[in-house]
C-alpha positions as CSV (number, residue, x, y, z in Angstrom):
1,X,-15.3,30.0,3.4
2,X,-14.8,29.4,6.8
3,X,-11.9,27.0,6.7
4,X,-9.0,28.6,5.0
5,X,-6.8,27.0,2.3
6,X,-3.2,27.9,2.6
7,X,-2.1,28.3,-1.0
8,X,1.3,28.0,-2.5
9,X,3.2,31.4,-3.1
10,X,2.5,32.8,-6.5
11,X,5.3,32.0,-9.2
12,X,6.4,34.8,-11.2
13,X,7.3,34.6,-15.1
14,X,8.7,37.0,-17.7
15,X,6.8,36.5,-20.9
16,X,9.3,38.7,-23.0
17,X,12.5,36.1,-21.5
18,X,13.1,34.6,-24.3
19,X,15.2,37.0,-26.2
20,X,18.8,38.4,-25.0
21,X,20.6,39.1,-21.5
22,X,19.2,42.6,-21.7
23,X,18.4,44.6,-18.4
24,X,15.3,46.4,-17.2
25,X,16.0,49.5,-15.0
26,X,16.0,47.4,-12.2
27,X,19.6,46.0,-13.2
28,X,18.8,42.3,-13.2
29,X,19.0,40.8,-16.6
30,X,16.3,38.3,-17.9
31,X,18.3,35.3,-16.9
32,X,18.7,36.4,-13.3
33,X,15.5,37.0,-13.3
34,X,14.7,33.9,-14.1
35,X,16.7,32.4,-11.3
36,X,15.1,34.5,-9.7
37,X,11.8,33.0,-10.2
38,X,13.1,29.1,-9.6
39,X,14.3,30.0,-6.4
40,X,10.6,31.6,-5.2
41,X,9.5,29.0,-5.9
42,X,11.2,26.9,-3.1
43,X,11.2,29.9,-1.0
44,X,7.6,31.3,-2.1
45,X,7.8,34.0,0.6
46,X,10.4,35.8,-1.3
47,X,8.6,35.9,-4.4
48,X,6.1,38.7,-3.2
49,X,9.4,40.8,-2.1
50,X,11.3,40.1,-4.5
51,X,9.1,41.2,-7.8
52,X,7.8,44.2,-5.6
53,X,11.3,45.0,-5.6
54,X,11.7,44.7,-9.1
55,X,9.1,46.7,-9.9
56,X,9.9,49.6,-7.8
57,X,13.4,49.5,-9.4
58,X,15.0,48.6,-6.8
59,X,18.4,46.3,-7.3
60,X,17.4,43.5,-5.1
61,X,20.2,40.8,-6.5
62,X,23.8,41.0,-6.3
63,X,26.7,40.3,-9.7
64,X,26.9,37.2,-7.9
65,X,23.2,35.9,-8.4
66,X,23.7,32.1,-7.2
67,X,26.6,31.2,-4.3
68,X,26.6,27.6,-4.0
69,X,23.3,26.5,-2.2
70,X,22.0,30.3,-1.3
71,X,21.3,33.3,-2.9
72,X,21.4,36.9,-2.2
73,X,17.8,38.2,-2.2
74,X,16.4,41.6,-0.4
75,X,20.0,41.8,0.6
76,X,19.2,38.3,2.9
77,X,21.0,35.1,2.4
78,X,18.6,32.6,1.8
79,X,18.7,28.7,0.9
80,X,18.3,27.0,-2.4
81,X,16.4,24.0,-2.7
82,X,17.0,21.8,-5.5
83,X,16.5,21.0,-8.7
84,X,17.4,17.6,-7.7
85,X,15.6,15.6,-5.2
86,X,16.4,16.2,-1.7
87,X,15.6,14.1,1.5
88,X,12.5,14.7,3.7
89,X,10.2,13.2,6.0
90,X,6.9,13.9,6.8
91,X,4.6,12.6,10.1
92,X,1.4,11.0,8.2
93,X,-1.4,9.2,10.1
94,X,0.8,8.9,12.8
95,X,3.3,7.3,11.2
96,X,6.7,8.4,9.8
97,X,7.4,8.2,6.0
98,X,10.6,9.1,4.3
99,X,11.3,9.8,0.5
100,X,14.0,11.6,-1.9
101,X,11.7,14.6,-3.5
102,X,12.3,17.4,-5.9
103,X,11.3,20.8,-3.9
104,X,8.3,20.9,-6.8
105,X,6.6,17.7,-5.7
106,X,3.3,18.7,-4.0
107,X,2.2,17.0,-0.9
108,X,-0.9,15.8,-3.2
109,X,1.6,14.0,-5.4
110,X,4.2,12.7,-2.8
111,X,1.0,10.8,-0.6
112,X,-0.2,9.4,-3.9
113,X,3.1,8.6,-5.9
114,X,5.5,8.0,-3.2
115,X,3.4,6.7,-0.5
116,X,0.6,4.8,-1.6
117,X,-2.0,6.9,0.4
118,X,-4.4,7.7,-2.6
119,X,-7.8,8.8,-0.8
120,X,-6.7,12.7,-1.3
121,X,-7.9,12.6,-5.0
122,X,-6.2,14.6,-8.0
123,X,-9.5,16.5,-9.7
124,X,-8.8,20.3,-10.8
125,X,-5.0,20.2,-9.4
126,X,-5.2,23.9,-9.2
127,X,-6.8,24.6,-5.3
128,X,-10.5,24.6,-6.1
129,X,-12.4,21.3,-5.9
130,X,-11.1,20.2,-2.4
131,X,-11.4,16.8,-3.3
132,X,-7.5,16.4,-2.1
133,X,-8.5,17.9,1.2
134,X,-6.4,16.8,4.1
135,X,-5.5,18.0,7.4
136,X,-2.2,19.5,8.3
137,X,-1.8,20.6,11.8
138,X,-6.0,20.6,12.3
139,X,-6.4,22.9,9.3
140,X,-7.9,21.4,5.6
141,X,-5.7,22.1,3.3
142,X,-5.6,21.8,-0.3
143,X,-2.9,18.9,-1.0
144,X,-2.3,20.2,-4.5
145,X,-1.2,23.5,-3.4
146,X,0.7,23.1,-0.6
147,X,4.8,22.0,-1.8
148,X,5.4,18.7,0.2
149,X,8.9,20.3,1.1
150,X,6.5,22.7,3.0
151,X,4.3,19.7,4.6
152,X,7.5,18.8,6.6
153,X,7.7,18.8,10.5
154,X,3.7,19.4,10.5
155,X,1.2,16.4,11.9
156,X,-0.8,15.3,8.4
157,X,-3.7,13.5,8.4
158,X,-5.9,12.3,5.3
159,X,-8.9,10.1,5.0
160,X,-6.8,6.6,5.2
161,X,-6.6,7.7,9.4
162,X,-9.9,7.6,10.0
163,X,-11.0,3.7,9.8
164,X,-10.2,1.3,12.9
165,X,-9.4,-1.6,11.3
166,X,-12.3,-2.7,9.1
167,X,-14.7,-0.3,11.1
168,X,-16.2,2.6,9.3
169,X,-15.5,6.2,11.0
170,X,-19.0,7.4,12.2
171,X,-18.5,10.1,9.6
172,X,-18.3,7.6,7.0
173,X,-21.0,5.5,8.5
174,X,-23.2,8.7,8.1
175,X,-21.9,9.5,4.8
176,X,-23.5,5.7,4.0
177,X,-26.9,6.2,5.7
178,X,-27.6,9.1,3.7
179,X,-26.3,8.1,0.8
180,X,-24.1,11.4,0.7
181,X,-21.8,9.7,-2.1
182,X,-23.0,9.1,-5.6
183,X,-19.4,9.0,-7.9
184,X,-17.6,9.0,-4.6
185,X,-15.0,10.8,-6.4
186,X,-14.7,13.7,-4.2
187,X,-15.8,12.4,-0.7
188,X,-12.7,11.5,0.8
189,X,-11.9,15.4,0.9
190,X,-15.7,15.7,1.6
191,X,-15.2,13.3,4.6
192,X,-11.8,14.8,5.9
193,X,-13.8,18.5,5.8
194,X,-16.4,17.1,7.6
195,X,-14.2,15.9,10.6
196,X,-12.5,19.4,10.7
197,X,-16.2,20.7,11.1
198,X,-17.0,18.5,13.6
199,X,-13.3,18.7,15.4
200,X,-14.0,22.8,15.9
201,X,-17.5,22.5,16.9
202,X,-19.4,19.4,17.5
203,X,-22.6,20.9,17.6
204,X,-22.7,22.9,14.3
205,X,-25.6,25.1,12.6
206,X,-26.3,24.5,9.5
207,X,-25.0,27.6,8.9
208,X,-21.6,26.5,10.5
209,X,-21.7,22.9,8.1
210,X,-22.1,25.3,4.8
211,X,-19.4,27.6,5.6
212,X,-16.8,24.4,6.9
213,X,-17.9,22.6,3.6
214,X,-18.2,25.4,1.5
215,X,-14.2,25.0,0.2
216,X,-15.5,20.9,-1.3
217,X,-17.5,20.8,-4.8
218,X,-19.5,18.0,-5.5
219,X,-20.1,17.3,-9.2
220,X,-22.9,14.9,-8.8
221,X,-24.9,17.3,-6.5
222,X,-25.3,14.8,-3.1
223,X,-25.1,18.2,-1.0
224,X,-28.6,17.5,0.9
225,X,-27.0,14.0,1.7
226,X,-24.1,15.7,3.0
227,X,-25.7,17.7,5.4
228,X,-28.4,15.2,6.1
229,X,-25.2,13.8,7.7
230,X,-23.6,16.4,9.5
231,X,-27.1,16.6,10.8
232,X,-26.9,12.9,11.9
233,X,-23.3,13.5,13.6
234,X,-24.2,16.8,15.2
235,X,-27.0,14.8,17.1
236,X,-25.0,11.5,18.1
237,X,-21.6,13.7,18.8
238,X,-20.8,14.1,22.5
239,X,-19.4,17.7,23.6
């Protein structure tokens, strides 16, 4: 698609880790490798490194696995996040929002659970659907796949920004004259994709309104709706 969805970093796992403390031949036992794992996933750029690592038998972890609140990985001192909750704070529709998360919490479950903004919408939970599509800095993201520890210090915006008041956004106005909603399960993401469309390019093609949307799934099948509105925007949007 055109947008794309940053994901989080792939967690690794050791099927066979629930026997002994025997080592591979990279020197790390199963239980450091396991620590291993939890801490990727709070630092999810190390994971990549650190199984390649592994797998090349290199000895990427020192006797001393765990020092305090860092850990010795790729011969780099990085922090350790967690398990407990930790304190964060997040810019969210313009507005600041504090909580006490654990570094697992997604951003999709710390606007719904924590904060009361429930528009992004908990479907597949796994980064397909898009109907928790928000933006974060400009860019739709999948808020089930991005950690919320990750989501801090960035400008997020989700559907909840876009009404004045009682007044509809003209995207949602649209979205009502073409009846581009059936279930209306998956618009809000539908809705927040359409205003990165229209953000990037206010004219699009309808070429350009597949791609953008092409990241959204609509299980009742309102896509001609959908684009009957974009079509309705592109024409009544100033450049």
């Amino acid at each position: 698609m055109g947008n794309q969805y940053p994901k989080r970093g792939d967690l690794s796992r050791d099927a066979s880790s629930r026997g002994g403390e025997s080592e591979d031949s990279s020197g790390v036992s199963r239980r450091e490798f396991l620590k291993i794992s939890g801490a990727s996933a709070a630092a999810p750029l190390l994971a990549g490194s650190l199984l390649a690592g592994s797998l090349a038998g290199e000895s990427l972890v020192s006797e001393s696995l765990v020092c305090g609140s860092t850990i010795l990985a790729a011969g780099e001192v990085v922090p350790v996040y967690g398990p407990g909750p930790l304190p964060m704070e997040f810019s969210i529709n313009g507005k600041e929002y504090k909580a006490n998360l654990e570094p697992r919490v997604t951003l999709l479950d710390a606007l719904r659970d924590q904060f009361d903004l429930t528009g992004a919408k908990r479907v597949c939970d796994r980064g397909e659907c898009g109907a928790c599509t928000v933006l974060v800095d400009n860019r739709t993201v999948y808020a089930c796949s991005l950690l919320a520890i990750e989501a801090q210090g960035r400008q997020i915006l989700t559907v909840e920004s876009l009404m004045q008041r009682s007044a509809l956004h003209p995207i949602q106005q649209a979205f009502v004259d073409h009846d581009a909603s059936q279930c209306g399960f998956c618009t809000p993401g539908f809705v927040v994709a359409c205003k990165a469309v229209l953000d990037k390019n206010p004219k699009p093609t309808v070429d350009d309104i597949r791609r953008g949307l092409s990241g959204n799934f609509c299980r009742c099948g309102t896509y001609h709706g959908i684009q009957q509105a974009m079509a309705q925007l592109a024409l009544t949007q100033k450049t």
